[in-house]
N, CA, C and O atoms as a DFTB+ gen file, in Angstrom:
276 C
 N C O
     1  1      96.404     191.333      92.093
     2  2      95.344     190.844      91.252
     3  2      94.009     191.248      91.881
     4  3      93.744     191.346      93.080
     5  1      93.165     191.476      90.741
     6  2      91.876     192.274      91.861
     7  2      90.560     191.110      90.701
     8  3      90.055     191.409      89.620
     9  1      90.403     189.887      91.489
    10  2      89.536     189.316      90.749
    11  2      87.799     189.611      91.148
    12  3      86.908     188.797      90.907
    13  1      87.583     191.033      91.838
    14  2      86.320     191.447      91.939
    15  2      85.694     192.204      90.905
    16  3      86.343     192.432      89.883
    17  1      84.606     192.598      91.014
    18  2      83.700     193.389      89.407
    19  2      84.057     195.059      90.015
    20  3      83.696     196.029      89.349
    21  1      84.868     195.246      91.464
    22  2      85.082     197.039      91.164
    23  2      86.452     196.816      91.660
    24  3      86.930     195.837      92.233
    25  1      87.216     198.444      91.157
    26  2      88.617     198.309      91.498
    27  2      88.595     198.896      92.670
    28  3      87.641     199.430      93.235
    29  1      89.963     198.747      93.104
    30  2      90.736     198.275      94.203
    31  2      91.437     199.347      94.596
    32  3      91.767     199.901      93.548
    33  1      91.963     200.118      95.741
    34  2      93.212     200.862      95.642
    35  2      93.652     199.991      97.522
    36  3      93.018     199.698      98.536
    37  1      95.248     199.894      96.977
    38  2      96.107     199.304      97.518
    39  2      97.457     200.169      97.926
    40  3      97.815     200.988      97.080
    41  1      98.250     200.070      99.144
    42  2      98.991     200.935      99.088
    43  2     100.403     199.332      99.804
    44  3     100.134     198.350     100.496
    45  1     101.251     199.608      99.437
    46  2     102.196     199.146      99.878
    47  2     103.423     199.385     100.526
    48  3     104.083     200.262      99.969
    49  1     103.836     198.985     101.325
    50  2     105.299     199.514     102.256
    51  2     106.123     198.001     102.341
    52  3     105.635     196.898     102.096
    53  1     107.364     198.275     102.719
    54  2     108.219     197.213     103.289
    55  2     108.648     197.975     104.410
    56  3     108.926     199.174     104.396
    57  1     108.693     197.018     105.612
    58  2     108.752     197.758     106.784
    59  2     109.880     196.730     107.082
    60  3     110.236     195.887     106.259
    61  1     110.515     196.893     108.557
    62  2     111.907     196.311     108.965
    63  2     111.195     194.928     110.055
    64  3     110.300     195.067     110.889
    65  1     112.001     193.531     109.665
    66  2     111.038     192.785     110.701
    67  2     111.369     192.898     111.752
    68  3     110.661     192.264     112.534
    69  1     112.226     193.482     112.227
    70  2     112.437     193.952     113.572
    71  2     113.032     195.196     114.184
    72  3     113.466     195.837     113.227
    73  1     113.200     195.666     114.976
    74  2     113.718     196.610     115.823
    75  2     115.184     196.575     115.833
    76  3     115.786     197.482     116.408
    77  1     115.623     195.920     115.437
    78  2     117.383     195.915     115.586
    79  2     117.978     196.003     115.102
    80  3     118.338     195.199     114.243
    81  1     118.666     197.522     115.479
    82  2     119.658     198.228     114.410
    83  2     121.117     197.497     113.947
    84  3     121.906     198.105     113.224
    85  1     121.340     196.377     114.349
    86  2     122.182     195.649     113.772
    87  2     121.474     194.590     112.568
    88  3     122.133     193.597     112.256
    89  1     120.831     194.702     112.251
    90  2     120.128     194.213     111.443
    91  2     120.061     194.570     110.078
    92  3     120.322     193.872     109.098
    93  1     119.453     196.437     110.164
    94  2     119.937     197.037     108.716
    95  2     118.781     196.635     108.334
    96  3     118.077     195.652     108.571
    97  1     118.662     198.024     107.386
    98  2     117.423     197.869     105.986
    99  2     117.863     198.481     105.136
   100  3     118.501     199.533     105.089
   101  1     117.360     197.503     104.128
   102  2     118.139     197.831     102.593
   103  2     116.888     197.601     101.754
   104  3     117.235     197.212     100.639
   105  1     115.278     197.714     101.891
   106  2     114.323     197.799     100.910
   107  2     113.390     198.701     100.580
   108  3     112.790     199.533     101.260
   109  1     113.348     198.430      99.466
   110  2     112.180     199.798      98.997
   111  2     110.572     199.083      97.959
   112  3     110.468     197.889      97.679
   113  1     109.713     199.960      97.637
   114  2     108.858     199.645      96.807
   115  2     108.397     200.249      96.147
   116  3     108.022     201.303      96.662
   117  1     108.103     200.105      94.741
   118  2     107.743     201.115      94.401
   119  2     106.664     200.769      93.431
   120  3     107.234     200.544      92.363
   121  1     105.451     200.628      93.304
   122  2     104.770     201.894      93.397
   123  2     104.311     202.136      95.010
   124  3     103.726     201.127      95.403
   125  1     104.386     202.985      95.864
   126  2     103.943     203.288      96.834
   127  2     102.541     202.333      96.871
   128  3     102.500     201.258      97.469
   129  1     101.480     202.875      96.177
   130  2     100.006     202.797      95.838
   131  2      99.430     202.499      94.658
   132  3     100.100     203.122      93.834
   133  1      98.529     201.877      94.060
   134  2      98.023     202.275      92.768
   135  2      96.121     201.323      93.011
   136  3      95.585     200.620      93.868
   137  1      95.862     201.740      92.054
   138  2      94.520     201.190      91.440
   139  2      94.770     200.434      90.765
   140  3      95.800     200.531      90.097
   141  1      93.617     198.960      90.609
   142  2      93.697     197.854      89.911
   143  2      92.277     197.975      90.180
   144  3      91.526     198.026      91.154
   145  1      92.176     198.019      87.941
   146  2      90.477     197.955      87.659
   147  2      89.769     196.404      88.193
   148  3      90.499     195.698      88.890
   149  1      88.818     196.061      87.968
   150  2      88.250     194.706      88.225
   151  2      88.864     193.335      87.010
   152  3      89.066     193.539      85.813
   153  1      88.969     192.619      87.391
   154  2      89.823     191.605      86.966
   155  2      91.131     192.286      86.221
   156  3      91.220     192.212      84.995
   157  1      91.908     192.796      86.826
   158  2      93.076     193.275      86.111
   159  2      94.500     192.862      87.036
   160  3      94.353     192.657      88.241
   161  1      95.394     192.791      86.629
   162  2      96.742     192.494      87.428
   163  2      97.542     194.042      87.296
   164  3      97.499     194.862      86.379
   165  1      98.305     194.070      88.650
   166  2      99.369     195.303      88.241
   167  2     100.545     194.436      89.008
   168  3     100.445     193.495      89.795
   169  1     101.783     195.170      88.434
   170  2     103.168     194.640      89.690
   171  2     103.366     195.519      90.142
   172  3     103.010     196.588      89.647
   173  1     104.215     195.397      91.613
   174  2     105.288     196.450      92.375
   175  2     106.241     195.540      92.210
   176  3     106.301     194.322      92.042
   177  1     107.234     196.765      92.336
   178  2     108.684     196.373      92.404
   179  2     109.444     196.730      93.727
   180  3     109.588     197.808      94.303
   181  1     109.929     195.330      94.046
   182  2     110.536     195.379      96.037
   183  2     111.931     195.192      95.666
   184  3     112.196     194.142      95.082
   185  1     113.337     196.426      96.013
   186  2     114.191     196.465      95.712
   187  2     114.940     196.262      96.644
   188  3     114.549     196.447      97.797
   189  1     116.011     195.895      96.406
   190  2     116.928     195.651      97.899
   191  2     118.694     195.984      97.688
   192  3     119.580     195.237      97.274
   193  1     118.739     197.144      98.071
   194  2     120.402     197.886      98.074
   195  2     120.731     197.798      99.366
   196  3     120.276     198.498     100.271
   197  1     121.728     196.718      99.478
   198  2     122.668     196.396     100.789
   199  2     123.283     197.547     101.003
   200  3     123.326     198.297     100.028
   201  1     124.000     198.084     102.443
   202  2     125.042     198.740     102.148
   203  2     126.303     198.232     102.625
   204  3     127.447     198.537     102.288
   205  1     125.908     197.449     103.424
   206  2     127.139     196.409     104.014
   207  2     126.946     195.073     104.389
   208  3     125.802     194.676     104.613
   209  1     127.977     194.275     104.495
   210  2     128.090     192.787     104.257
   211  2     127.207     192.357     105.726
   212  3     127.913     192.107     106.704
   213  1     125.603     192.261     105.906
   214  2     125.427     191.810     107.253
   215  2     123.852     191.068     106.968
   216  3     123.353     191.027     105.843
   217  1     123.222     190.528     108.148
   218  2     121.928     190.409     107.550
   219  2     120.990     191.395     107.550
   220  3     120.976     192.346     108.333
   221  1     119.960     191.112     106.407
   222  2     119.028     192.277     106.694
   223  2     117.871     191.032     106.626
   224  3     118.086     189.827     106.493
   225  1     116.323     191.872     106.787
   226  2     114.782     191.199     106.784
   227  2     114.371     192.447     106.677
   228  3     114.932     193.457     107.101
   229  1     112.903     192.308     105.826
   230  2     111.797     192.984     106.196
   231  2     110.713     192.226     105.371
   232  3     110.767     191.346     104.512
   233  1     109.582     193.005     106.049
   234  2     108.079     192.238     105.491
   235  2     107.379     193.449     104.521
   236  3     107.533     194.671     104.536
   237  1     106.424     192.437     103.554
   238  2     106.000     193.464     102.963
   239  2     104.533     193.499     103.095
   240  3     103.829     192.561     103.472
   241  1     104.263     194.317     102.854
   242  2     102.775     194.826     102.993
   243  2     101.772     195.276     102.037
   244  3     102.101     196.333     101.498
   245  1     100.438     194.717     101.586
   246  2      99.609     195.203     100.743
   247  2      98.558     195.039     101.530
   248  3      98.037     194.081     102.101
   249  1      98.277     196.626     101.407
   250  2      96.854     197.081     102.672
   251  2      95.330     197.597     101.203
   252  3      95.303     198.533     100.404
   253  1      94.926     197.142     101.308
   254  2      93.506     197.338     100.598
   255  2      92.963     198.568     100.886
   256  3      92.676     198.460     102.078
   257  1      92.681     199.548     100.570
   258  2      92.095     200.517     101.117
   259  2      90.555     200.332     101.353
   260  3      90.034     200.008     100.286
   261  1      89.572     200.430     102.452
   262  2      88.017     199.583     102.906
   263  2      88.314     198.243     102.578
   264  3      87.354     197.478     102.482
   265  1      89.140     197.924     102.438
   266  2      89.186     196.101     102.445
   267  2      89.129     195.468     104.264
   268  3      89.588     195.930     105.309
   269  1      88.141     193.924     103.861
   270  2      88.069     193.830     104.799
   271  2      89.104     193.687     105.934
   272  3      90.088     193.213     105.364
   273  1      89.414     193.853     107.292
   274  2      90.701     193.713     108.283
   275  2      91.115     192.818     108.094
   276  3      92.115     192.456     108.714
């Protein structure tokens, strides 16, 4: 949601919450990136294909591009 008067570009990832390859990652996102005009909404879609019966985690991420740190 970009409730400011200019748009926005945003890029998104799902990354693994940890280091441990017994752990497994099974997520994706998609749109990578996009623009959102001023007061406008967009969705991503965070998918998750197991490949085997174990746990998985990861975090997701929406980075603002010049947004503040």
């Amino acid at each position: 949601m970009n409730p400011n008067k200019i748009p926005c570009t945003i890029k998104f990832a799902v990354n693994p919450r940890s280091q441990s390859k017994s752990e497994g990652f099974a997520f994706d996102v998609e749109p990578k990136g996009l623009t959102i005009d001023p007061h406008k909404h967009k969705y991503v879609t965070v998918s998750f294909s197991p490949t085997e019966m174990k746990q998985y985690g990861g975090i997701f991420e929406a980075m603002v591009e010049n947004g503040d740190p």
